[in-house]
SEVEX-951724 format. One record per residue: x, y, z of N, C-alpha, C in turn; residue in one letter; chain; residue number from 1. Coordinates in nm, 2 decimals. Each point is the difference from the previous one (the first is absolute). Layout:
N
{{X Y Z} {X Y Z} {X Y Z} A A NUM} ...
This chain:
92
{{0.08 -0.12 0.00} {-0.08 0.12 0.00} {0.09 0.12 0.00} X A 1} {{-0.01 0.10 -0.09} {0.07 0.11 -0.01} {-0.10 0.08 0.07} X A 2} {{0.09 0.09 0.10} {-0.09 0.11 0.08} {0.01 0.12 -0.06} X A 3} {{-0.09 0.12 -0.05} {0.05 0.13 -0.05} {0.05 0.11 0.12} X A 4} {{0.06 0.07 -0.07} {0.07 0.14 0.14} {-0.11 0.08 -0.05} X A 5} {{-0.02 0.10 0.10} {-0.09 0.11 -0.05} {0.09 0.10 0.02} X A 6} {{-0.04 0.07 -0.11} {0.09 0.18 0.01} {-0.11 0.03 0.07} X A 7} {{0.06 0.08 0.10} {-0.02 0.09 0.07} {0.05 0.16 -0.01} X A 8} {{-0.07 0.14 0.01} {0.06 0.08 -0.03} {0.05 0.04 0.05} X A 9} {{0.14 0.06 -0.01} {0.13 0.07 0.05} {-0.02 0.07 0.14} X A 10} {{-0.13 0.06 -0.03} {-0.07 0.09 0.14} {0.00 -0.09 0.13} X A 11} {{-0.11 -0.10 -0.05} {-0.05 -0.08 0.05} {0.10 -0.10 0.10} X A 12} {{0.08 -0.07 -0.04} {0.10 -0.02 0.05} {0.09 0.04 0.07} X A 13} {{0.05 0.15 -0.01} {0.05 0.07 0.11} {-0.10 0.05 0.08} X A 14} {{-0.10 0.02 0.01} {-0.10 -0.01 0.10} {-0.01 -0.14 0.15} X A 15} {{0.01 -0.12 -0.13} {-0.03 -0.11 0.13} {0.16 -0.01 0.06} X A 16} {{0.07 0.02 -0.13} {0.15 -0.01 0.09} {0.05 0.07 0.13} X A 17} {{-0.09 0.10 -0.03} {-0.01 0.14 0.11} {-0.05 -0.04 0.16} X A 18} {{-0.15 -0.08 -0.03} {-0.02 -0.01 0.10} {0.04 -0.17 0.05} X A 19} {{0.06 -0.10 -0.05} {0.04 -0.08 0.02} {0.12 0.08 0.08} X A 20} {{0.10 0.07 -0.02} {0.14 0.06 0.04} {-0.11 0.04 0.16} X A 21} {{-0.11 0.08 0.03} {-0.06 0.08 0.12} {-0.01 -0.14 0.09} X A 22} {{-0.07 -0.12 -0.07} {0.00 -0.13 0.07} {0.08 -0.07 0.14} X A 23} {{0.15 0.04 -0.15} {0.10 -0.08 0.01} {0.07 0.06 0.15} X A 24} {{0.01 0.15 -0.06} {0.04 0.08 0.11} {-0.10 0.00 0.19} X A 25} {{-0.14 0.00 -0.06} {-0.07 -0.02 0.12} {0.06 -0.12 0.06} X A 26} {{0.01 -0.11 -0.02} {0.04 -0.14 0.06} {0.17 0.01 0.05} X A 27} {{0.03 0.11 -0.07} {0.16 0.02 0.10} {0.08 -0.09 -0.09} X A 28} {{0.04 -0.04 -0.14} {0.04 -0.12 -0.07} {0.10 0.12 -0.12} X A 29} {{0.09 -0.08 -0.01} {0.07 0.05 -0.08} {0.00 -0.08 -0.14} X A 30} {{0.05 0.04 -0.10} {-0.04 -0.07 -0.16} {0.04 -0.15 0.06} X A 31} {{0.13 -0.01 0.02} {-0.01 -0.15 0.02} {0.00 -0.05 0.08} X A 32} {{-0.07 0.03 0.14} {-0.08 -0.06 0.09} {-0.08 -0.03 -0.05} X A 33} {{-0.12 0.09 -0.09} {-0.09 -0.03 -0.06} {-0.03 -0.11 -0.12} X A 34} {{0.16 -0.01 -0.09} {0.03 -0.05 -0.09} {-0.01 -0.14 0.05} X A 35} {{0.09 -0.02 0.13} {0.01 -0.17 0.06} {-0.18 -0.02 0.06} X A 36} {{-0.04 0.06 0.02} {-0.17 -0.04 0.07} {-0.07 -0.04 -0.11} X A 37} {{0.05 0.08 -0.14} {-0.11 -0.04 -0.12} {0.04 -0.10 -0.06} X A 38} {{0.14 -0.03 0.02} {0.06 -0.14 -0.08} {0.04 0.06 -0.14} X A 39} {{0.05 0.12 -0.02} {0.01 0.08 -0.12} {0.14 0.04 0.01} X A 40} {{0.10 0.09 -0.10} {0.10 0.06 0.01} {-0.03 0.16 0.06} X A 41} {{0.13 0.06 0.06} {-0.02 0.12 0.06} {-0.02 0.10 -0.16} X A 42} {{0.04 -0.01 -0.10} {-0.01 0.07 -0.17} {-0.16 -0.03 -0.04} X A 43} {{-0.04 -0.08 0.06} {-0.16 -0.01 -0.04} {-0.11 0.10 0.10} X A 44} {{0.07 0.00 0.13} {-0.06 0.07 0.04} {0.02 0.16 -0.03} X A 45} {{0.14 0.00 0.03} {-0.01 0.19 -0.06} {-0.05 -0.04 -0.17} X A 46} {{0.01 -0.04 -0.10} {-0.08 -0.01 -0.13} {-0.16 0.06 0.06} X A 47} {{-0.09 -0.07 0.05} {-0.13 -0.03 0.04} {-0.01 0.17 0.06} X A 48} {{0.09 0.03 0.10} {-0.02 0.12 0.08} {0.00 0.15 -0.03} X A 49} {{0.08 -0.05 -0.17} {0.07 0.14 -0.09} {-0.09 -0.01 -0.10} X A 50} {{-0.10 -0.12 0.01} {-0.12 -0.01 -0.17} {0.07 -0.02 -0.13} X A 51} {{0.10 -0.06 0.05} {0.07 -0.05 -0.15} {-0.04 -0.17 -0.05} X A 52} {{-0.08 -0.02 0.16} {0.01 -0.17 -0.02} {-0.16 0.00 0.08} X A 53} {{-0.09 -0.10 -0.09} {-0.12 -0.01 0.11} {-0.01 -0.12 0.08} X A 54} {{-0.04 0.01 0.10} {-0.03 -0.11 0.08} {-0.06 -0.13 -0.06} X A 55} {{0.04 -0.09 0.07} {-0.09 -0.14 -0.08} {-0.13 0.00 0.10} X A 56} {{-0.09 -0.13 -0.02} {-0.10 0.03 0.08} {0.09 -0.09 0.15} X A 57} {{0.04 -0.10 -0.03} {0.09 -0.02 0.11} {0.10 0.07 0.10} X A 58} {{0.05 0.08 -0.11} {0.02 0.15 0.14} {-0.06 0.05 0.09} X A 59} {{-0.10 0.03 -0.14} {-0.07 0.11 0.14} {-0.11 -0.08 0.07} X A 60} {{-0.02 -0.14 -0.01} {-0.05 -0.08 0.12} {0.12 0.00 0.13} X A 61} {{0.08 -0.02 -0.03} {0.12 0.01 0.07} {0.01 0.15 0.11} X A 62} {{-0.02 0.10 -0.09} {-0.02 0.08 0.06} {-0.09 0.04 0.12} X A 63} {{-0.09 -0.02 -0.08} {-0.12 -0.02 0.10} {-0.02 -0.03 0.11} X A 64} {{0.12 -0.16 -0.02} {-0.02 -0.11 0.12} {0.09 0.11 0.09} X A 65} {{0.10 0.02 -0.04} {0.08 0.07 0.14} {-0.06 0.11 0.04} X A 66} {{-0.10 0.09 -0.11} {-0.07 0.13 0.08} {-0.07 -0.09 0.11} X A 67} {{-0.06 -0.10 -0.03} {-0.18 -0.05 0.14} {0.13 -0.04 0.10} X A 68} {{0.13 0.00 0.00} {0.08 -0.05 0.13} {-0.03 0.11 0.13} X A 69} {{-0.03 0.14 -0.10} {0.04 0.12 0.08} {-0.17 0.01 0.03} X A 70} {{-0.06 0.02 0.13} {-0.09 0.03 0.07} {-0.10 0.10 -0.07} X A 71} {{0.07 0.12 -0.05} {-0.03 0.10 -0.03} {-0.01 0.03 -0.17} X A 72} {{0.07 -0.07 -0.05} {-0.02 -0.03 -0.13} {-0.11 -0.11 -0.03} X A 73} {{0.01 -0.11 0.07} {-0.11 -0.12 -0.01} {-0.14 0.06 0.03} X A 74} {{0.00 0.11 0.08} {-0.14 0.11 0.04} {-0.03 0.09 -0.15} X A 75} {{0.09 0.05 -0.05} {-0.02 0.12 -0.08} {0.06 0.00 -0.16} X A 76} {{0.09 -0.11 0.00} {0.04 -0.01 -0.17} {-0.09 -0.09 -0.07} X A 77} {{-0.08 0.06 -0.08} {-0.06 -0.09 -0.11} {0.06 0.00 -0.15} X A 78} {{-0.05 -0.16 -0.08} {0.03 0.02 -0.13} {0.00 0.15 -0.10} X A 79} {{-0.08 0.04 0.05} {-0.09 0.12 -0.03} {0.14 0.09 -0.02} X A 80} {{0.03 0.06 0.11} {0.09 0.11 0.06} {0.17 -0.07 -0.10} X A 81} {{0.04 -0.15 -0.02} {0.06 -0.03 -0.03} {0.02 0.01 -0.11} X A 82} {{-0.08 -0.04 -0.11} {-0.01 -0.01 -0.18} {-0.06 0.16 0.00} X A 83} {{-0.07 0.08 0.05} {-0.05 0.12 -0.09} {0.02 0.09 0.14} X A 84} {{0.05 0.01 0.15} {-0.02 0.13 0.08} {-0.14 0.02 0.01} X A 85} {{-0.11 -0.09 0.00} {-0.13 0.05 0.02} {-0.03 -0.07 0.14} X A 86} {{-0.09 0.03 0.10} {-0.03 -0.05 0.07} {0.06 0.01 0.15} X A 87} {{0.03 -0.06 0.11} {0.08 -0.03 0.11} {0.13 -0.05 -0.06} X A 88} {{0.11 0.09 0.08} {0.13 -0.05 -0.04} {0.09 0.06 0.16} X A 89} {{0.14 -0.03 -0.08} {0.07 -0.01 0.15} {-0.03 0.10 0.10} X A 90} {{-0.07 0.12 -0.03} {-0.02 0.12 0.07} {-0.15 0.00 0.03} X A 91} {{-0.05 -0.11 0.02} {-0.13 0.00 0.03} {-0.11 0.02 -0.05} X A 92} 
């Protein structure tokens, strides 16, 4: 089975990389602290964080998983706030 990539626009991706990087930083994790938790290289994550590279969906499950570790994120970050900034996000 061949999977397709989706282009994504240039905007668009430094947006989620944007708030992916607010995430990363809320949890106190550096690229490759974060890099070793996702099972990924520390070049994929700055890629992903600069919008030069998009997340797979397995990332940003990954991601996810370590935001619900944090009390306050598992209260207030939704998919929502994560793929488009709408909704409850790290700031409540």
């Amino acid at each position: 089975m061949i999977m397709k990539t989706q282009n994504f626009p240039e905007e668009y991706l430094q947006e989620l990389g944007r708030r992916i990087k607010i995430i990363r930083i809320f949890l106190n994790l550096d690229q490759r602290k974060m890099s070793d938790l996702m099972k990924t290289g520390q070049s994929q994550i700055s890629k992903i964080e600069s919008g030069r590279s998009a997340p797979t969906l397995f990332q940003l499950r990954m991601i996810k998983k370590l935001a619900d570790e944090n009390d306050h994120l598992r209260e207030n970050l939704t998919w929502e706030w994560i793929l488009e900034e709408k909704g409850k996000g790290i700031f409540g």
